[in-house]
N, C-alpha and C positions, 0 to 999 in steps of 0.2 A: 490569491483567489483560492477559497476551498475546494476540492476534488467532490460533487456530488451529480447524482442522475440529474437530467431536465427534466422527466417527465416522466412520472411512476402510473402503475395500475391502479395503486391505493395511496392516499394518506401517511396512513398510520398502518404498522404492519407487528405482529407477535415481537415477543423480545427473544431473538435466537437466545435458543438452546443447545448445550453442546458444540464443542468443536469440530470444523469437518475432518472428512477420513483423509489419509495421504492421497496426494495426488499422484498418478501417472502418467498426464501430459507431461510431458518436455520440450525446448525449443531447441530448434535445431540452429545452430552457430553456424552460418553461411560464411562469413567472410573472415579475413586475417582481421586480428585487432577486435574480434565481440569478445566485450565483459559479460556476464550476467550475475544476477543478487538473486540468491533460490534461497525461499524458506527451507528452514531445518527444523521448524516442527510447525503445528497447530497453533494458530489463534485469530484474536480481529485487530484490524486495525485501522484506526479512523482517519477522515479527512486530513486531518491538522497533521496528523505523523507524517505522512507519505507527502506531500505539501512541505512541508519541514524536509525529508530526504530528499526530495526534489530538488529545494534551491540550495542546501547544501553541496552536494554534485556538480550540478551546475555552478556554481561558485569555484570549486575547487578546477574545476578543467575550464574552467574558463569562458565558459559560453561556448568551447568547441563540440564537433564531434555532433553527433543524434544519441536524446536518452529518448529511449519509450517506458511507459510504464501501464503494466500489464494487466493489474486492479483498478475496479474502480469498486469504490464505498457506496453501494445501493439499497443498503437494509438500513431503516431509519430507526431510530433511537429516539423516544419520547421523553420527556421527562415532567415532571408538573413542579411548580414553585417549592422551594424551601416550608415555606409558611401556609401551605394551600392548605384547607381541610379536606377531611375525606369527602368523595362521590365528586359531582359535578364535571364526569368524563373525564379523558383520557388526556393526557397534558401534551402541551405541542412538543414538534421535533424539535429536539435539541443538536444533534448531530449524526451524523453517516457512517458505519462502516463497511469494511469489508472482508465477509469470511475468508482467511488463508489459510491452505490446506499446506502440509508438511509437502517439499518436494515442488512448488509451483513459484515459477520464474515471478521477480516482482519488478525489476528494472532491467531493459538491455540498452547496456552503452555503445556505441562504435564510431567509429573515425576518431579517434585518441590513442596517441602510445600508449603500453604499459605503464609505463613510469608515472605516468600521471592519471592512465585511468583506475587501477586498482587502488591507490589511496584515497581517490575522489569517490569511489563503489563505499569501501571500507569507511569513512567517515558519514555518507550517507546511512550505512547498516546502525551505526552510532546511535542513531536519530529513532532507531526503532524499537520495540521493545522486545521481538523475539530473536532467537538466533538464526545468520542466515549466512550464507557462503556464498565467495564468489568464485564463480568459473572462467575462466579466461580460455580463448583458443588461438 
């Protein structure tokens, strides 16, 4: 099941422009055993990726443990047919993403050892296309 809003203001929305600035939220690591996947720089990332790192992780640990995931894909992406001619409005949604800003947590794992949650974070990161580090506490 693809990661998307239920229920938007508009339709059809501009085609972002620009990558956002770094973030300065951070999550605060409450317990023994939280992983977290923090972007390392700017960019979007759509449904299917983060869905793809999703059950990656979860695959690798097992089904144990709580992942949260802290984006969600709200900016809709239109596209019009290969073969469309020009005018005749704006083409439907093709798919979701989501701006990430450099510095902004995108998975927290916990109740899993190390041993097995950092390779399951790491393999998940695999699945994505920008650079991101995981933090352990």
């Amino acid at each position: 099941m693809l990661i998307q809003p239920k229920k938007t203001k508009y339709r059809k929305y501009f085609k972002p422009r620009g990558l956002p600035k770094n973030s300065t939220k951070t999550q605060k690591l409450r317990e023994l055993n939280y992983f977290a996947l923090v972007a390392m720089e700017s960019g979007f990332l759509n449904g299917k990726q983060i869905e793809a790192a999703r059950q990656n992780i979860r695959r690798k640990v097992k089904r144990e443990g709580k992942l949260e995931i802290l984006i969600l894909p709200d900016i809709a992406i239109s596209r019009k047919a290969s073969a469309a001619r020009m005018g005749k409005g704006k083409g439907k949604v093709d798919h979701w993403v989501a701006a990430l800003a450099a510095g902004k947590t995108v998975f927290l794992l916990y109740g899993v050892n190390p041993e097995q949650g950092i390779p399951a974070l790491r393999s998940g990161a695999n699945k994505l296309p920008i650079k991101l580090k995981i933090y352990k506490l």
